[in-house]
C-alpha positions as a printed NumPy array, in Angstrom:
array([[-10.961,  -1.011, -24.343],
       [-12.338,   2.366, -24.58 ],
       [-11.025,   5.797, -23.121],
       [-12.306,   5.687, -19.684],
       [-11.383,   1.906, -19.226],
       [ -8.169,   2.697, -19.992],
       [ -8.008,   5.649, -18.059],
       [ -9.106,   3.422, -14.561],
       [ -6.444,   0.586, -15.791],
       [ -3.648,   3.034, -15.864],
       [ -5.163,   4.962, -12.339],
       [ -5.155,   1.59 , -10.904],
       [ -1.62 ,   0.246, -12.012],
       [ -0.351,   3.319, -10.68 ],
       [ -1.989,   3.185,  -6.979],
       [ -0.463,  -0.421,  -6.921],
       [  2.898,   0.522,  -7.857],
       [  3.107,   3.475,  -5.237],
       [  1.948,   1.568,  -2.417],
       [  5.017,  -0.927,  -3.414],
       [  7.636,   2.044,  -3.674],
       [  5.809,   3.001,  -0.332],
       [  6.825,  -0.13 ,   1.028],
       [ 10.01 ,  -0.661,  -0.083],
       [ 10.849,   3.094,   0.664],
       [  9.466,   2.841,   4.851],
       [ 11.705,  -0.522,   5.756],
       [ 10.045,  -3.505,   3.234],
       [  8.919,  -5.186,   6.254],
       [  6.56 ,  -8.381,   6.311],
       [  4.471,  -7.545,   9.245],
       [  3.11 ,  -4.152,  10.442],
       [  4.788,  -2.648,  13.235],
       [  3.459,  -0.165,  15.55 ],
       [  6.338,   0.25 ,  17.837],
       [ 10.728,   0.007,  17.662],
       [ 12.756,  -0.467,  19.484],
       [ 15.341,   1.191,  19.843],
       [ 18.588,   0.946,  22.323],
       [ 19.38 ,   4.29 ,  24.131],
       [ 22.766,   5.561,  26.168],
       [ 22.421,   6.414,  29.963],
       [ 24.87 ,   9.404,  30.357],
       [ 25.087,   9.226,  33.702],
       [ 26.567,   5.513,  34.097],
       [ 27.237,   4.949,  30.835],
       [ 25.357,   1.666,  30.358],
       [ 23.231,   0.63 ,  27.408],
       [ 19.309,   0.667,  28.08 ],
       [ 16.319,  -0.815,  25.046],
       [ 13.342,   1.47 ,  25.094],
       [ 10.299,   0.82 ,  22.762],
       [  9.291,   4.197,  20.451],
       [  6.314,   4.685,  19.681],
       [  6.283,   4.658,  15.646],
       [  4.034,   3.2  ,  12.478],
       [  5.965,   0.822,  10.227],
       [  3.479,  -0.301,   7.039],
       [  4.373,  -4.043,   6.252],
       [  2.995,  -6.214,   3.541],
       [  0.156,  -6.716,   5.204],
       [ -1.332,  -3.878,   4.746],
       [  0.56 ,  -2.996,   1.546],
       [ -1.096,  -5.924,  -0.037],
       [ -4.499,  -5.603,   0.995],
       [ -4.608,  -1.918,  -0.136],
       [ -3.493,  -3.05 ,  -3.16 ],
       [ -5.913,  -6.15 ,  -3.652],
       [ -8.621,  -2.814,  -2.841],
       [ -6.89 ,  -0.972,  -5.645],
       [ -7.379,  -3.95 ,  -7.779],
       [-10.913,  -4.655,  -7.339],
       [-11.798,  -0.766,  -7.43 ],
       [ -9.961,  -0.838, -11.149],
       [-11.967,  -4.262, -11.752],
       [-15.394,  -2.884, -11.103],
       [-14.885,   0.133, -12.674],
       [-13.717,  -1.097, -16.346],
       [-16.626,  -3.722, -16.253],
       [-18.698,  -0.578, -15.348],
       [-17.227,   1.545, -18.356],
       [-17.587,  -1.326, -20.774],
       [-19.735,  -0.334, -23.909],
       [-22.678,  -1.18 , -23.954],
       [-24.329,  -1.669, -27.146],
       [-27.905,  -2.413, -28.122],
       [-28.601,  -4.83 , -30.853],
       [-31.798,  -4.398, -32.619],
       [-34.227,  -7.222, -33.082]])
């Protein structure tokens, strides 16, 4: 592997593993969410009420699929920085 291969392994290793810490950091969910919810106090009477909140959870959904992107970018771009050397006839 030569210098810039290297250079789109490591950028690409790295991409992956901060989308995980991402993940793991906002909840580790499986499935995106796009709304809690979320259980609120009425101070009038007292009583209990659930109320959905409006908020963006990342799941592994999307985590993996931005990955698997991150992957195939890295792919594409070692084969592109491959040597490529001439032979003579």
């Amino acid at each position: 592997m030569n210098r810039k291969q290297k250079i789109a392994l490591l950028t690409g290793l790295i991409i992956v593993a901060a989308a995980l810490l991402f993940w793991l950091t906002s909840g580790a969910e499986i499935f995106t969410k796009t709304a809690m919810l979320v259980e609120k106090q009425d101070e009038l009477f007292g009583t209990a009420y659930k109320e959905w909140k409006n908020t963006f959870i990342p799941g592994l959904d999307i985590t993996a699929a931005f990955a698997v992107l991150s992957i195939f970018t890295s792919s594409v771009l070692i084969y592109l920085f491959k040597n490529k050397r001439k032979e003579s006839v």
